[in-house]
N, C-alpha and C positions, 0 to 999 in steps of 0.2 A: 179474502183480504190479504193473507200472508203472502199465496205468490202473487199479490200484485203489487205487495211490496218487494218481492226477491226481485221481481221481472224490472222495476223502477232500479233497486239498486243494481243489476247487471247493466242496466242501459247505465247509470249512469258512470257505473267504471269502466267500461268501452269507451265510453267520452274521455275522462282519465287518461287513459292508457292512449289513445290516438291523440291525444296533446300532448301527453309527455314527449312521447316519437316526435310530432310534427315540431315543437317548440326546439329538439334538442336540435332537428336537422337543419330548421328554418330560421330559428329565432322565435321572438314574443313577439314585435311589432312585424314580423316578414308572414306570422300566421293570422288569419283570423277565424272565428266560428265557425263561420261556411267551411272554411279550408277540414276545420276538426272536425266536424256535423259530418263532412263528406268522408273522412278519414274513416270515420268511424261508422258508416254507413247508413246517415240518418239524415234526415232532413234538416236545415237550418231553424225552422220553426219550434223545433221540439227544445232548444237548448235551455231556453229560459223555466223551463217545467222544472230543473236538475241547479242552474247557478243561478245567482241574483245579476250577475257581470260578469266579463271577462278575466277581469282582476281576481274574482272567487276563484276560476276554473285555473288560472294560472297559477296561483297561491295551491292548490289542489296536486296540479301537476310538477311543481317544483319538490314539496316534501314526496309525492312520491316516485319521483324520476331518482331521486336521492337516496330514500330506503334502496328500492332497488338494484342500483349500481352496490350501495353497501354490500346488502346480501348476498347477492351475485359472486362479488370477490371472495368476501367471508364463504361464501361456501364453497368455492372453488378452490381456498388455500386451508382447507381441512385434508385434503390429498394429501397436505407434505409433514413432514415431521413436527414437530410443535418447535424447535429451534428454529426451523425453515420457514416460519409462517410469516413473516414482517417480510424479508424480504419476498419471500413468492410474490406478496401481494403490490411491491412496488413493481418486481417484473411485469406482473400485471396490469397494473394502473400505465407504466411508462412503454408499450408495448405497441408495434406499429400497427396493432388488430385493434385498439382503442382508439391510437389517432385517426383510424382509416374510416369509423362509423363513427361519426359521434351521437346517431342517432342511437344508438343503444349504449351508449357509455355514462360517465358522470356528466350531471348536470353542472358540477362547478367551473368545469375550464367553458364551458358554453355558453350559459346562460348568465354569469354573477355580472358581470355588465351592464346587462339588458336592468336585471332584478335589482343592481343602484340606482338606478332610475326612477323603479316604480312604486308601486302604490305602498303604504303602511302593512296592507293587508299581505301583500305577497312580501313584503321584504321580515315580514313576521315569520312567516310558514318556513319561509326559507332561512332562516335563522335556526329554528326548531329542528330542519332538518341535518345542518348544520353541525348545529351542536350533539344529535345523535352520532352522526356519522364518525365524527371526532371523537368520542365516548366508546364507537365503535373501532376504532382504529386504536385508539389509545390504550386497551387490550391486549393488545400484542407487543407491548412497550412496555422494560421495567417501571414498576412503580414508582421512582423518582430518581434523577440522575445528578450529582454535583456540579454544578456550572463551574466558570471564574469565579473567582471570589470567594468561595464557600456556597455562593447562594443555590438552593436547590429548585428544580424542576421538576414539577409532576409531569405524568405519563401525557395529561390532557394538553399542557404547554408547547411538550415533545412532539405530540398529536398535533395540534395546531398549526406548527412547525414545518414536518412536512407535507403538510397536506398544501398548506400556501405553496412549496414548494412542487409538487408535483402537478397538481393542476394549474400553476404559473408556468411548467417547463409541456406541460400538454394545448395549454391553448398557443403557444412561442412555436413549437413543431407544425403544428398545423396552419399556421399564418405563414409561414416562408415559405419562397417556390422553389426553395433548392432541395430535391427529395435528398442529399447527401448532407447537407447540413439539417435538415431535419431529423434526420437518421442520426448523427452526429449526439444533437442535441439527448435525444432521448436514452443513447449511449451513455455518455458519462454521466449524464444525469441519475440516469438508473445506479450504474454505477458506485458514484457518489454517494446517495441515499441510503445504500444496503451497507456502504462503510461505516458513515456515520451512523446510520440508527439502527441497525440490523450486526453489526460487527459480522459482517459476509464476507468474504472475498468474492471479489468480481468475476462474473461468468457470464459469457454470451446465452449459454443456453436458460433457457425460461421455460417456466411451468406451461403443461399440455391447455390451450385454452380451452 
């Protein structure tokens, strides 16, 4: 009975993991089952054994397309010095090896579109994701910063902040046909973001991906 519970739970994060990929490269409404069932080397019949709907497997695939990308960074910006870590990780997020896959990248310049749209269920999951992710970044951010005003800023605000910002300046790169203005954008963008929120000086070169 046990492996034929491990064997269900492997099939069913195969399914998982070949939506994540398919949804980041395709979209939510550009995939459907057949496309991930095939993705994932299985038959179309078998899906309903694993989700109730579509909306389940998409809500499934959004938190974890999103841990992912988190982790990924996170542990690829343990390399650099602990001063170094905020920014490593926007060289990383604004990086033309990100814009160039988005199938293996973050799900927010790709997918939050699609996920306005849909169901309760998936704009939950992805909320939850969301809010980790943010929690996760917000880490690497002093503890609270003085705005105007006096009024202060926690790290999660700061977090919030540029996350709009870098996944707003990653899905902007990958919509233009101009590969020099696209290049541009992701330039000073990058740039800009290690000033403000990393206090960096600006450098061309970027962390080993």
């Amino acid at each position: 009975m046990r492996r034929t519970k491990q064997a269900k739970q492997q099939t069913h994060d195969r399914i998982v993991a070949a939506a994540t990929r398919r949804f980041r490269a395709g979209g939510i409404a550009g995939v459907g089952v057949a496309d991930v069932m095939g993705e994932a080397g299985l038959t179309h019949g078998g899906f309903y054994a694993h989700f109730a709907s579509k909306d389940a497997l998409v809500a499934e695939a959004c938190g974890t397309g999103l841990a992912q990308s988190r982790e990924r960074i996170i542990r690829k910006i343990q390399r650099e010095p602990a001063e170094r870590r905020l920014a490593a990780y926007i060289d990383l997020y604004l990086s033309a090896e990100h814009r160039d896959h988005p199938e293996a990248g973050c799900v927010m310049p790709t997918l939050s579109g699609e996920v306005a749209r849909s169901s309760s269920e998936v704009r939950a999951a992805f909320t939850q994701a969301y809010n980790d992710y943010r929690d996760a970044l917000a880490s690497l951010l002093p503890d609270a910063d003085a705005g105007e005003g006096g009024e202060t800023f926690e790290a999660s605000d700061e977090a919030m902040v540029l996350l709009a910002g870098l996944a707003g300046t990653m899905l902007l790169a990958r919509a233009v046909d101009d590969p020099a203005l696209s290049e541009r954008m992701l330039r000073v963008n990058r740039d800009y973001y290690k000033r403000a929120f990393a206090g960096q000086p600006t450098s061309d070169v970027q962390p080993q991906q």
